[in-house]
TORZA-487678 format. One line per 8 residues: number of its first residue (from 1); for each residue x, y, z of N, C-alpha, C. Coordinates in nm, 3 decimals. Example, Ala and Ser with C-alpha at 12.3 -4.5 7.8 and 13.67 -1.06 7.14 Angstrom:
1	1.319:-0.569:0.780:1.230:-0.450:0.780:1.320:-0.330:0.780; 1.285:-0.225:0.708:1.367:-0.106:0.714:1.290:0.003:0.787
***
This chain:
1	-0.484:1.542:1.309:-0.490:1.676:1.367:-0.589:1.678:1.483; -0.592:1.717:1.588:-0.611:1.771:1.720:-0.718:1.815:1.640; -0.870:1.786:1.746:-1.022:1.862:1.756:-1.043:1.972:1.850; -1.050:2.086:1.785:-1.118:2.168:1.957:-1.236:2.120:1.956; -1.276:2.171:2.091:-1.400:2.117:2.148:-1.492:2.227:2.150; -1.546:2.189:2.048:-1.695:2.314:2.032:-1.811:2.289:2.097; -1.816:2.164:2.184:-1.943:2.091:2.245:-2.036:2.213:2.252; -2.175:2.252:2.213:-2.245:2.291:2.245:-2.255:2.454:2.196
9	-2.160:2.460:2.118:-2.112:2.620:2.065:-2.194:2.623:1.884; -2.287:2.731:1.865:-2.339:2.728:1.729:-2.241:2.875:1.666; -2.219:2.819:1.567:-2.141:2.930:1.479:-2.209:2.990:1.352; -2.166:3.066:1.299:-2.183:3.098:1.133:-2.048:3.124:1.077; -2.041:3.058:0.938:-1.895:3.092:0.886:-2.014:3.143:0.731; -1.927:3.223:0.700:-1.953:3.310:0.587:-1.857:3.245:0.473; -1.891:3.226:0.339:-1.829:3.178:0.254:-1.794:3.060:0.257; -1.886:2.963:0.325:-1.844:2.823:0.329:-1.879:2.716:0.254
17	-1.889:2.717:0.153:-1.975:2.643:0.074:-1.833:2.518:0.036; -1.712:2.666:0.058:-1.558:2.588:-0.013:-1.481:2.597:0.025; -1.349:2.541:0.006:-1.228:2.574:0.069:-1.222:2.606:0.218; -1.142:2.763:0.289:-1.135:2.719:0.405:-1.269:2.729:0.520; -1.351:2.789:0.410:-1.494:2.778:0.497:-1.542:2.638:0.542; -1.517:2.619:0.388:-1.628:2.468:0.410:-1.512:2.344:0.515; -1.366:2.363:0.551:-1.282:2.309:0.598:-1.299:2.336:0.752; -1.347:2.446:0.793:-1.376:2.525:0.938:-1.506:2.478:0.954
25	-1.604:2.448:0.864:-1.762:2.395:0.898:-1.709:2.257:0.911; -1.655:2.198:0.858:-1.666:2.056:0.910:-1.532:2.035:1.042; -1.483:2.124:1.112:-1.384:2.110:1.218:-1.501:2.191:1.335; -1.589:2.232:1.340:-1.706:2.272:1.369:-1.778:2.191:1.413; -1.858:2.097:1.352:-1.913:1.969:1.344:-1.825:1.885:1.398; -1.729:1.846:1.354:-1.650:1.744:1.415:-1.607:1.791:1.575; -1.585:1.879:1.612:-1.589:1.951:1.790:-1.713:1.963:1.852; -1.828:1.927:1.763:-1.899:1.866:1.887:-2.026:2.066:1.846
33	-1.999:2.097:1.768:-2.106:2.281:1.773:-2.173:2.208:1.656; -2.253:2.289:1.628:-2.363:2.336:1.499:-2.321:2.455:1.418; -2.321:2.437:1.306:-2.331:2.540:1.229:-2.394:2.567:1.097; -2.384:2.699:1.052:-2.449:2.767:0.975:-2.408:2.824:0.902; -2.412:2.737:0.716:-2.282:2.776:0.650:-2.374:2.868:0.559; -2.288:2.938:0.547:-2.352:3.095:0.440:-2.293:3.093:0.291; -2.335:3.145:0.171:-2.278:3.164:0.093:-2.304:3.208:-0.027; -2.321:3.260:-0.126:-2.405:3.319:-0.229:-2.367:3.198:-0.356
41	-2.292:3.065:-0.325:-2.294:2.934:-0.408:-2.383:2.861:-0.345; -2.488:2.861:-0.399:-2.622:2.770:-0.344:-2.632:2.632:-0.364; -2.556:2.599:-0.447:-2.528:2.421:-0.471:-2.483:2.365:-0.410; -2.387:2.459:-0.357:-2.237:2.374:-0.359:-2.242:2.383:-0.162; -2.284:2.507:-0.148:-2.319:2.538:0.005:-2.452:2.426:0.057; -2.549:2.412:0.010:-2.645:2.307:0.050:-2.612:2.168:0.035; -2.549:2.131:-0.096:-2.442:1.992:-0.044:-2.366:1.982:0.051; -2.260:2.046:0.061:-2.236:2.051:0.211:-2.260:2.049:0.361
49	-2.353:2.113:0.389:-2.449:2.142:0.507:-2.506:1.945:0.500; -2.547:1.927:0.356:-2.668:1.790:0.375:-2.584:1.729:0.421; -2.433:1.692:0.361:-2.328:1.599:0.405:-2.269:1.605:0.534; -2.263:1.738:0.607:-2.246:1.743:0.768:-2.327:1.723:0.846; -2.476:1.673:0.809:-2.552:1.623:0.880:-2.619:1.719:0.947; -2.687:1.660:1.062:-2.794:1.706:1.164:-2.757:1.840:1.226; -2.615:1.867:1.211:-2.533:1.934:1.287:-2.526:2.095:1.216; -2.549:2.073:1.077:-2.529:2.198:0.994:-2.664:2.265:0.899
57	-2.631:2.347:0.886:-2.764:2.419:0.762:-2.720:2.516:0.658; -2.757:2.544:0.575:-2.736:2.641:0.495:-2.855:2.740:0.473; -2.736:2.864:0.403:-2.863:2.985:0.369:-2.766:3.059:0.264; -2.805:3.066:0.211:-2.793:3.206:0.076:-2.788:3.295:0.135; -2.616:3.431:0.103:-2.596:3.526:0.205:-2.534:3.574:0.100; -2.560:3.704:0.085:-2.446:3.831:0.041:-2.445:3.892:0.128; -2.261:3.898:0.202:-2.233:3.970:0.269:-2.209:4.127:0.281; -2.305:4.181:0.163:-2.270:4.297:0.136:-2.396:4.365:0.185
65	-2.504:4.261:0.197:-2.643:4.302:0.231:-2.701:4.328:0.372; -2.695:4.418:0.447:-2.744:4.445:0.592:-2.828:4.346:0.581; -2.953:4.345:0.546:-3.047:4.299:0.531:-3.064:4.140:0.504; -2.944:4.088:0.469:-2.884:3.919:0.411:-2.832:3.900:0.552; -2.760:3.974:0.638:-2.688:3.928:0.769:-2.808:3.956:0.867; -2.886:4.038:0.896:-2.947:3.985:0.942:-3.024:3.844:0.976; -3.092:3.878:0.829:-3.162:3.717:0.812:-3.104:3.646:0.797; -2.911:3.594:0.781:-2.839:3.486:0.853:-2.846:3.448:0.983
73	-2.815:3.571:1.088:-2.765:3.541:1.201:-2.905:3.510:1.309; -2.993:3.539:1.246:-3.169:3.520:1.276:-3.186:3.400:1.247; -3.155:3.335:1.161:-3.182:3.228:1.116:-3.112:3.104:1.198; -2.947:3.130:1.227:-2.890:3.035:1.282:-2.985:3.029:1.462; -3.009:3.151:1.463:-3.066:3.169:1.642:-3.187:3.097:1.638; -3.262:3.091:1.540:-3.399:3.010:1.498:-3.405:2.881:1.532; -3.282:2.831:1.438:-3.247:2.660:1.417:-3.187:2.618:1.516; -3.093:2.671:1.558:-3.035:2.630:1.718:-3.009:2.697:1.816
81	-3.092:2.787:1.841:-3.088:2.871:1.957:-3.002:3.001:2.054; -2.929:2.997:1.957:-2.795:3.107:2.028:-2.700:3.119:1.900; -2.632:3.185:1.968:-2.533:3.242:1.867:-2.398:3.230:1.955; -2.289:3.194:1.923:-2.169:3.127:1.996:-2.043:3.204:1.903; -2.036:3.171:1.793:-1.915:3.219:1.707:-1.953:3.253:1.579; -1.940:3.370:1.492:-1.880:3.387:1.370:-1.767:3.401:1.321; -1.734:3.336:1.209:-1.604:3.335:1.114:-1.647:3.410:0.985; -1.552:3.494:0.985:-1.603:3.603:0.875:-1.496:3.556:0.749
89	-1.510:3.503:0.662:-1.427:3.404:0.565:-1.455:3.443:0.460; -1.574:3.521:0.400:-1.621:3.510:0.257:-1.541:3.617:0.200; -1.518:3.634:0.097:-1.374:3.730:0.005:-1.373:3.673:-0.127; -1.333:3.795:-0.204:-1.279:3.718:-0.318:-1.149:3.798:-0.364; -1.064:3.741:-0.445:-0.898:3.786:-0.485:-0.887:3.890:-0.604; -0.745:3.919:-0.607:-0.722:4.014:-0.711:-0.609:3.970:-0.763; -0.539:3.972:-0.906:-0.439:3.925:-0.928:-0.387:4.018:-1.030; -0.348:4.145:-1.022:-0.349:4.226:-1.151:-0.241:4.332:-1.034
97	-0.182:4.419:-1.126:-0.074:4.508:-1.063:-0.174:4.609:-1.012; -0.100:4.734:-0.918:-0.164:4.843:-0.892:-0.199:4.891:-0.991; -0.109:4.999:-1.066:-0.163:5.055:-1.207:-0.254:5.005:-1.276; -0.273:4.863:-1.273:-0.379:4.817:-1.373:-0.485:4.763:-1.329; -0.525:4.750:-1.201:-0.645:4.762:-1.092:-0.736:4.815:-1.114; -0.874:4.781:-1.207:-1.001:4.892:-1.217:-1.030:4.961:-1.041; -1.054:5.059:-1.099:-1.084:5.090:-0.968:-1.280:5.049:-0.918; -1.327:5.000:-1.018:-1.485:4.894:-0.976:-1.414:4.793:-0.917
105	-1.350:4.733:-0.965:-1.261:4.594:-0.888:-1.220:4.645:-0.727; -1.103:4.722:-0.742:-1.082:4.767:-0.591:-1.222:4.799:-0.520; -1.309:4.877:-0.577:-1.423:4.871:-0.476:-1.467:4.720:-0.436; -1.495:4.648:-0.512:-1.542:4.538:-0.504:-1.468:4.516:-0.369; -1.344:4.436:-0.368:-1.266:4.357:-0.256:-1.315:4.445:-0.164; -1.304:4.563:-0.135:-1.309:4.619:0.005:-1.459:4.568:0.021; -1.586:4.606:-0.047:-1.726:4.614:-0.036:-1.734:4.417:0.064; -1.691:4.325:-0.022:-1.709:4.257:0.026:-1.617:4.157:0.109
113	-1.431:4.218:0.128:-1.371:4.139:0.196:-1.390:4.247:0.323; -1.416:4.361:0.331:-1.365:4.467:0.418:-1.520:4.479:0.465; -1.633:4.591:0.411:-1.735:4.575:0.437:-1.826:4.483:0.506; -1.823:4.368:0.458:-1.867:4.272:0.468:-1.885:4.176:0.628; -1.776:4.205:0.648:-1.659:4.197:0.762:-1.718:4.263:0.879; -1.769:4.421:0.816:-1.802:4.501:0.923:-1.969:4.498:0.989; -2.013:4.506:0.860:-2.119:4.407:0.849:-2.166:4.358:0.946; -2.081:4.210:0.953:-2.133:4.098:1.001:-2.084:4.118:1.155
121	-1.959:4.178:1.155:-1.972:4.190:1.329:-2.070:4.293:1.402; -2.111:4.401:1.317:-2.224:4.512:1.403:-2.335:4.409:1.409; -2.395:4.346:1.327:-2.505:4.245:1.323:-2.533:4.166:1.470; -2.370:4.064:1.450:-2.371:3.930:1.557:-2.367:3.969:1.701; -2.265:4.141:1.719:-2.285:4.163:1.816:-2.367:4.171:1.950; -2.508:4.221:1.894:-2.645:4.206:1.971:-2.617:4.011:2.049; -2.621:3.963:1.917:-2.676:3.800:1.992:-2.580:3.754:2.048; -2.469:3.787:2.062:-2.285:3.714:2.100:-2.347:3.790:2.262
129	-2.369:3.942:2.308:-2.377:3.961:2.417:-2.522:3.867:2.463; -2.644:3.849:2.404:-2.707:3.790:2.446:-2.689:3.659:2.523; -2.579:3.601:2.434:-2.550:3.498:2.487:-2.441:3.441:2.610; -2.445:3.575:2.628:-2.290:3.588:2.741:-2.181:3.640:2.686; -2.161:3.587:2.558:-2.016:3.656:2.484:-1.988:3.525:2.403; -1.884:3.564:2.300:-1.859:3.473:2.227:-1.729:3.499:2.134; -1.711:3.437:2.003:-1.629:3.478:1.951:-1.633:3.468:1.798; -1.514:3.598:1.796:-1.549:3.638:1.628:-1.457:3.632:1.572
137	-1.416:3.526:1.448:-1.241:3.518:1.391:-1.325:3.564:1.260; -1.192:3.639:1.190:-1.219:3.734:1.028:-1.050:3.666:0.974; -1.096:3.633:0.880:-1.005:3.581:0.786:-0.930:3.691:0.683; -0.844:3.683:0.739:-0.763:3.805:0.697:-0.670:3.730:0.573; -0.497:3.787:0.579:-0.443:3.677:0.518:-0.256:3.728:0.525; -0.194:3.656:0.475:-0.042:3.718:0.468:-0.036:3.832:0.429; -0.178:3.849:0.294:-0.132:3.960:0.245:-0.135:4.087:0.328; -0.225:4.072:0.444:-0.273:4.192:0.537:-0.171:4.179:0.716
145	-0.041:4.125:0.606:0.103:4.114:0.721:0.183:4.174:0.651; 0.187:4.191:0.519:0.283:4.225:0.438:0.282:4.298:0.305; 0.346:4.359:0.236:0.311:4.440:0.107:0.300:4.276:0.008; 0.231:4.258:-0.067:0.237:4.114:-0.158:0.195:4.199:-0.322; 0.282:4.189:-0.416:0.230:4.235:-0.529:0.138:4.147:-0.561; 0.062:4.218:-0.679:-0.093:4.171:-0.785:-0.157:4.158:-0.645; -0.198:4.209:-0.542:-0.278:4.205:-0.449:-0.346:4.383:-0.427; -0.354:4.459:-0.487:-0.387:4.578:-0.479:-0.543:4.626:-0.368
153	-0.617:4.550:-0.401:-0.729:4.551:-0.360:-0.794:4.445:-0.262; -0.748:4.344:-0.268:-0.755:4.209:-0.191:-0.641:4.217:-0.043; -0.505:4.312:-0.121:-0.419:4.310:0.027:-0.456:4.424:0.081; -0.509:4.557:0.037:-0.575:4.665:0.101:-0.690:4.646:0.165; -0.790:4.561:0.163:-0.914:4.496:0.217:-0.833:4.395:0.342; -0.782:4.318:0.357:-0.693:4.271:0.453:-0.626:4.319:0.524; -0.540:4.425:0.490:-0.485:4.501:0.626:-0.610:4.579:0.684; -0.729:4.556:0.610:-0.801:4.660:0.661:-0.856:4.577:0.739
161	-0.946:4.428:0.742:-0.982:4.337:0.822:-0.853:4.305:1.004; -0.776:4.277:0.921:-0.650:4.285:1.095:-0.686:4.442:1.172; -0.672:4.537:1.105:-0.712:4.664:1.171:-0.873:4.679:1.237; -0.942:4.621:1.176:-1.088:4.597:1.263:-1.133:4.512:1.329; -1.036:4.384:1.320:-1.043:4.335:1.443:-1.011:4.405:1.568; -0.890:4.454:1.560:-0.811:4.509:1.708:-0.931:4.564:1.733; -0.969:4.725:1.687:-1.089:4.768:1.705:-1.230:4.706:1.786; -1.265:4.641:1.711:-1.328:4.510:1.734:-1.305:4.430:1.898
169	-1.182:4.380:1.949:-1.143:4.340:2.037:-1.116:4.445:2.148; -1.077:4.552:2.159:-1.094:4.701:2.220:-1.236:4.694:2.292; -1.303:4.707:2.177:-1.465:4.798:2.196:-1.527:4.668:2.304; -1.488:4.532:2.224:-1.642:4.435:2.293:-1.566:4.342:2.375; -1.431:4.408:2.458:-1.362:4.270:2.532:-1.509:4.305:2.659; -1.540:4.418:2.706:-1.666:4.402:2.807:-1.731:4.361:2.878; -1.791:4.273:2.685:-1.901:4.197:2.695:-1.841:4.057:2.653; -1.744:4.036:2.680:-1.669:3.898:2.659:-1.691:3.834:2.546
177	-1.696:3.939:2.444:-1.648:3.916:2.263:-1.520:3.954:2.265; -1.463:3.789:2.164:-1.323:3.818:2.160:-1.327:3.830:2.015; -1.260:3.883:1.977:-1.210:3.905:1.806:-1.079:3.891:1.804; -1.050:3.815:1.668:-0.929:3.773:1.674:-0.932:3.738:1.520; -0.804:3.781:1.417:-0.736:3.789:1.269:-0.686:3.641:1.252; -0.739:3.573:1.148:-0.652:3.447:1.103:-0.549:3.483:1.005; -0.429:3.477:0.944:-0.421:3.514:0.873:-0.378:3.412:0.785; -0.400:3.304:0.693:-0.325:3.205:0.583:-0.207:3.263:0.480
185	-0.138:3.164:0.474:-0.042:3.168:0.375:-0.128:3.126:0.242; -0.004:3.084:0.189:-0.044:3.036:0.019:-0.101:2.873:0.056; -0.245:2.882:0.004:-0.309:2.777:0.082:-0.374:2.738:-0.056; -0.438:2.600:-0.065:-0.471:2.538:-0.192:-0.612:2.496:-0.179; -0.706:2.620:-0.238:-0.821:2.651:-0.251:-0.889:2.638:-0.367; -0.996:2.683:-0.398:-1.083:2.701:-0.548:-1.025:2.839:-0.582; -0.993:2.946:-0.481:-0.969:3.071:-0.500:-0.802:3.057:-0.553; -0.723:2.994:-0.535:-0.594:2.985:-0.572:-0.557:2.938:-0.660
193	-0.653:2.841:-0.686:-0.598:2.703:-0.775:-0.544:2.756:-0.949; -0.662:2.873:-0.957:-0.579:2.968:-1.109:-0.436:3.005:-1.117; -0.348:2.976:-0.994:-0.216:3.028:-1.007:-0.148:2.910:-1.003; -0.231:2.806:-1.045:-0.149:2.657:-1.062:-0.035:2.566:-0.911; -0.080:2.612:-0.769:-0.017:2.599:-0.711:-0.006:2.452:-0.666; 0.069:2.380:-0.673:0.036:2.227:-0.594:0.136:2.224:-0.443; 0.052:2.091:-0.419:0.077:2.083:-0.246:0.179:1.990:-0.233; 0.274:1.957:-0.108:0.375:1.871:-0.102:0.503:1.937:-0.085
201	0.578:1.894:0.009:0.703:1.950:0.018:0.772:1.961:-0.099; 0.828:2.081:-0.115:0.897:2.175:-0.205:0.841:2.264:-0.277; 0.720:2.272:-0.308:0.638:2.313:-0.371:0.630:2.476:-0.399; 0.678:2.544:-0.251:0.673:2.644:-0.230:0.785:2.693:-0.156; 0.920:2.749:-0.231:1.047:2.735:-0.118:1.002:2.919:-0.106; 0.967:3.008:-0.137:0.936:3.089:-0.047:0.916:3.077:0.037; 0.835:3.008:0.157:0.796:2.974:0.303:0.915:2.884:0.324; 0.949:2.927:0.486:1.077:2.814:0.554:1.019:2.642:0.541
209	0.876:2.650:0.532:0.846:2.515:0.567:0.827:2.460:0.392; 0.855:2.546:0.319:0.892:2.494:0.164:0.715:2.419:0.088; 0.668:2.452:0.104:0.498:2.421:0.094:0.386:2.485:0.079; 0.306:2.483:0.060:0.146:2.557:0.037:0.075:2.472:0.145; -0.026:2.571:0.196:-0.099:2.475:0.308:-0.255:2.426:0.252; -0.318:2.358:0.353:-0.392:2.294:0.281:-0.537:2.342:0.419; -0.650:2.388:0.335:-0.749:2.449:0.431:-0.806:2.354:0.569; -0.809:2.193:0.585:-0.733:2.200:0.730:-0.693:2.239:0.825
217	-0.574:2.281:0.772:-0.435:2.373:0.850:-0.540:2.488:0.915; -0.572:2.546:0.783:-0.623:2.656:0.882:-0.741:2.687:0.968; -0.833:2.565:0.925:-0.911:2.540:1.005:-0.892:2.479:1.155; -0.793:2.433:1.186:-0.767:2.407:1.279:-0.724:2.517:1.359; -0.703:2.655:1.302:-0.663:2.746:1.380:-0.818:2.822:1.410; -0.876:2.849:1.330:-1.012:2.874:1.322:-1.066:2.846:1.470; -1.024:2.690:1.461:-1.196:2.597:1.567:-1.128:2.671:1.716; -0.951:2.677:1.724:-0.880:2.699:1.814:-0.930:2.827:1.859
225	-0.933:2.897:1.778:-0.989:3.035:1.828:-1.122:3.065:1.867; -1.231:3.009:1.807:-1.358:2.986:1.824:-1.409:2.910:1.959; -1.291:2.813:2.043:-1.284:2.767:2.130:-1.244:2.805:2.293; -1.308:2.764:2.391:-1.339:2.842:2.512:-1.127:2.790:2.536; -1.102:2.719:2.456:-0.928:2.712:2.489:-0.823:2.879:2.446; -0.905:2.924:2.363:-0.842:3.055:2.345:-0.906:3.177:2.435; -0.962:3.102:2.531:-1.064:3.235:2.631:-0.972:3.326:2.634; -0.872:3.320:2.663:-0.783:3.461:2.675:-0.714:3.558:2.557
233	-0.781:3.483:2.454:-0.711:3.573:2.367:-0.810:3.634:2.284; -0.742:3.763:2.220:-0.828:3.884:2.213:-0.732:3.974:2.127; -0.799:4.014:1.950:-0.692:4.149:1.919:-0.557:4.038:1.832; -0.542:3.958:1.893:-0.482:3.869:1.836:-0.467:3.860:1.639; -0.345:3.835:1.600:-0.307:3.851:1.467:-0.238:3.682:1.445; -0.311:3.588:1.360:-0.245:3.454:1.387:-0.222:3.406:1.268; -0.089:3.412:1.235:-0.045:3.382:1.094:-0.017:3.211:1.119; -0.129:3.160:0.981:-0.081:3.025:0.952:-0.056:3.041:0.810
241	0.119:2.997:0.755:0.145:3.043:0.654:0.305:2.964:0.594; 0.325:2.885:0.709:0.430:2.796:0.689:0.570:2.916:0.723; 0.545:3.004:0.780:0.689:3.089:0.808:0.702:3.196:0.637; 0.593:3.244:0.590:0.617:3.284:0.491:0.618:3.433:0.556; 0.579:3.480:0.632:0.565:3.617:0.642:0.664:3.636:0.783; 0.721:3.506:0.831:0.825:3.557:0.921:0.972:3.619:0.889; 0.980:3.615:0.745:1.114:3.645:0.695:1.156:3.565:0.563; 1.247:3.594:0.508:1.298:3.564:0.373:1.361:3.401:0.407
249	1.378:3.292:0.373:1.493:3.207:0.337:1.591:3.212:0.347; 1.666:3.098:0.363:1.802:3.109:0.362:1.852:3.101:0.211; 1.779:3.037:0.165:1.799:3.011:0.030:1.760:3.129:-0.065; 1.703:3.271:-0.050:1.660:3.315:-0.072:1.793:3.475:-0.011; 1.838:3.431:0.068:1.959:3.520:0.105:2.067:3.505:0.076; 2.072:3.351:-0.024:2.220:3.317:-0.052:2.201:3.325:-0.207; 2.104:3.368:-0.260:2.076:3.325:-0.446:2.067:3.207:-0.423; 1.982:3.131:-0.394:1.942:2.970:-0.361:2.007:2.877:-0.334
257	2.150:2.930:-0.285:2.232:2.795:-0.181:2.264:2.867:-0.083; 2.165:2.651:0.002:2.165:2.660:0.150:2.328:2.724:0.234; 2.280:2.776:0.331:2.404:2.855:0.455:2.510:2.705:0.456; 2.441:2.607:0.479:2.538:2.489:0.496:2.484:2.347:0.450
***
């Protein structure tokens, strides 16, 4: 897979200790930036950082805490001097119907996939203009492309993240902050792995490309966006998802035999 070129760009990704955080911190590092992985898993986030070397650090962050994003985005400006990109990644899932959704749970997802989110861009804003401008990707997901059942609270926090980006991209194109929505398919995480999903063609014939993706994938869309190669884009909605949210199957329009 293709490196963007982060030469000289310091980031923060939120929730990186795992999966597609910790997959976007090391496509980060490997393009040549520094970064600054956040996460309220303190083990698992400081192993990481030690194993990316010279290039990375960690800090203990609840993204729910004004007061925690500050002293992130202070911290990365400390250790390496500027502020270049945040990836707003940290979330956690829901897997239960509407009707049966506590509604403490639904608060939860929004507090910290939605909140969190908002958070961290009023925060970075100050240092992104300091620095000339920069860029801000929020990890959204299919579900915040599409209605997805057992997602009640997790896909309502997601359409709500794509909707604050645009916002987001509106208010600070200016000051040459771009904001821009990732959105993943069914991807094979720590956060997924309870729904037993495995990787490999066929795996997943819902999506045209018949598969689950693998955090990689989407990190590579990540570094792309984080990169002076997407200078022009802005507001942007970027589904990596194997064609799951572009439409139904063929196999899926015929009762599962192919058109030909």
């Amino acid at each position: 897979m293709a490196v963007a070129d982060l030469s000289g760009k310091v980031v923060v990704i939120t929730g990186g200790a795992r999966g597609l955080g910790a997959a976007a911190a090391q496509a980060v590092v490997d393009g040549g930036g520094r970064v600054l992985v956040t996460d309220v898993l303190e083990e698992e986030g400081a192993a990481l950082a030690a194993g990316l070397g010279a290039s990375a650090r960690f800090l203990r962050h609840d993204v729910t805490s004004e007061t925690d994003w500050q002293a992130a985005l202070d911290h990365a400006v400390a250790e390496f001097g500027r502020l270049d990109g945040l990836v707003n990644n940290a979330g956690i899932a829901t897997g239960r119907f509407l009707e049966e959704e506590s509604v403490e749970h639904f608060r939860r997802c929004l507090e910290i996939n939605l909140v969190g989110v908002f958070i961290g861009i009023k925060t970075a804003v100050p240092l992104l203009r300091a620095a000339g401008g920069g860029s801000i990707v929020n990890i959204s997901s299919a579900a915040g492309l599409t209605g997805l059942a057992l997602t009640a609270g997790y896909g309502a926090s997601k359409w709500g993240v794509r909707g604050l980006s645009k916002i987001g991209a509106v208010e600070l194109a200016e000051a040459k902050i771009r904001v821009n929505s990732v959105h993943p398919g069914m991807t094979l995480t720590p956060m997924t792995a309870p729904v037993g999903i495995r990787t490999g063609e066929g795996n997943f014939p819902g999506a045209p490309m018949g598969r689950v993706g693998v955090p990689e994938e989407i990190a590579g869309a990540v570094a792309f966006l984080l990169s002076d190669a997407a200078g022009y884009m802005t507001g942007a909605e970027l589904a990596v998802d194997g064609g799951w949210t572009a439409g139904p199957t063929v196999g899926h329009l015929t009762g599962g035999h192919p058109a030909r």
